[in-house]
C-alpha angles and dihedrals in degrees: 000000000000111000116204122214106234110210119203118257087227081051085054100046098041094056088044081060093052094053093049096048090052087049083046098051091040087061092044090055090056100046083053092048102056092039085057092057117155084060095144139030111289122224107224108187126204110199093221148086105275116250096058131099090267090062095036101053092043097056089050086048096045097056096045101052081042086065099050099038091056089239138096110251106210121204130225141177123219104168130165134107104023095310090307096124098054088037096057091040088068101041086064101038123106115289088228102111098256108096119047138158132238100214125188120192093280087093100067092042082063105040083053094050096081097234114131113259135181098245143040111234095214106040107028093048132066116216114224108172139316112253105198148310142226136189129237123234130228107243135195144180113253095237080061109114098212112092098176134032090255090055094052099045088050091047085050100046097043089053106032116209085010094119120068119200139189141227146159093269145303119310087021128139078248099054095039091038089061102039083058097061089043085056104048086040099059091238136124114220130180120245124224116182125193130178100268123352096262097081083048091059091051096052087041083058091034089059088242094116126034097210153353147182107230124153114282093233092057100061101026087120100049084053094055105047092043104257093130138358122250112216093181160332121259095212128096094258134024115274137231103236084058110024092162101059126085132229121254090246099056084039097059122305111063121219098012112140129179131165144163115232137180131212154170128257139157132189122306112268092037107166109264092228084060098046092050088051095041090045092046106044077045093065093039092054088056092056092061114101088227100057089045090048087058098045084050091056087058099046093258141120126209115262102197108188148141123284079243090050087054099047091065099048090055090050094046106050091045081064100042087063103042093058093053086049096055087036095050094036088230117171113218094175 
């Protein structure tokens, strides 16, 4: 004879609310877990050498928003082939919010240059704010007879490729940079790259080069001790590093603008939630005195904006140089 347990419809039911309450409870923790991200130090990756204003400002960056994020923000370069490495180190990282990447306009140089590269900046990378910008300045050797940007346009039209300037290499925010204002000039220079722009400084003072567009914060203290003469910023108002030079628009070419900026992504898919609290801390971070004080150290101003803000300057500006690369037939490669 085969006996059955009968089990209590109150023993059934109160189990089936048990189940339910620890289902209930898992979801819950979840749900807990995601909303306490940062719970754990973030990676944020710069994709250079370490000692230049990419890995200056970041530090600075990194320990504020640390700070307000409750978390340490660890630095690491990652540099080698034009930022390439560390940029692609962070494309295929993991979309979680811990490892993100402190990115200047040298990636959109590259990404413009043609060459194949790993990633693809739109749509493997996630914008989360821009951090700040900065102009270039039009440079020249002292023996250089131009002493204004007008000068220097009319010398250069009037002897075409007689002007030889110098950059940190081919492809670079220098080169392109230069060959922008050529274009827009009307005039024909004569590129000289180097390996870094440091090499290029010393032929400028040497009287080897006759000019060059490096970042106003790099050579400050050349134009200031004489080593070489400034003919304009590239910004769209004068800076303060340099208050008696003019831009490039009031000295000759009106509504040229060029400048150098610096900002914050992460992988592509990075959870919205994250974005929002990276983006916002972000903003908060630029309005410290501190953090203004260091940007203006290094000849920038704090661009607070939106992740969709900085989308389309990145866009853009990968457009933007594209287009001078195919128009001005430049090879890059």
């Amino acid at each position: 004879m085969l006996f059955f347990n009968r089990v209590p419809c109150r023993t059934v039911l109160a189990t089936a609310a048990i189940a339910a309450a620890a289902a209930l409870l898992s979801v819950s923790g979840n749900v807990g877990a995601q909303a306490a991200w940062p719970s754990h130090a973030i990676k944020l990756v710069v994709p250079f050498a370490p000692g230049g204003s990419n890995d200056i400002i970041a530090r600075v960056l990194a320990e504020k928003l640390g700070t307000r994020l409750g978390q340490s923000i660890v630095v690491e370069n990652k540099g080698g082939a034009g930022g390439t490495i560390g940029t692609d180190f962070v494309a295929k990282s993991s979309p979680d919010g811990y490892t993100l990447l402190f990115v200047s306009t040298s990636i959109t140089t590259n990404a413009a240059s043609g060459k194949a590269l790993p990633y693809d900046l739109l749509k493997d990378l996630q914008p989360v704010g821009e951090v700040a910008a900065g102009p270039f300045v039009v440079v020249v050797a002292n023996d250089f007879k131009a002493t204004t940007l007008r000068e220097f346009i009319a010398i250069a039209r009037a002897k075409p490729n007689s002007i030889s300037y110098g950059t940190a290499g081919i492809g670079g925010i220098n080169h392109l940079g230069t060959e922008l204002l050529a274009s827009e000039a009307k005039i024909q220079l004569v590129h000289v790259p180097y390996k870094g722009i440091g090499p290029a400084f010393t032929d400028l003072m040497g009287g080897r080069l006759q000019m060059s567009l490096p970042s106003l914060a790099s050579v400050t203290q050349y134009l200031n001790t004489g080593k070489m003469r400034g003919l304009a910023v590239t910004g769209a108002q004068r800076s303060a590093l340099a208050p008696d030079l003019p831009t490039v628009s009031e000295a000759g070419l009106p509504g040229f603008q060029l400048e150098v900026w610096w900002g914050l992504v992460g992988p592509a898919r990075l959870p919205a939630p994250v974005v929002k609290r990276l983006n916002e801390e972000l903003n908060a971070v630029l309005a410290l005195p501190e953090m203004r004080e260091v940007l203006a150290r290094e000849g920038a101003t704090p661009r607070p904006s939106t992740p969709e803000e900085f989308g389309k300057l990145i866009g853009s500006d990968l457009a933007r140089w594209a287009k001078l690369i195919k128009d001005a037939h430049i090879q890059v490669e």
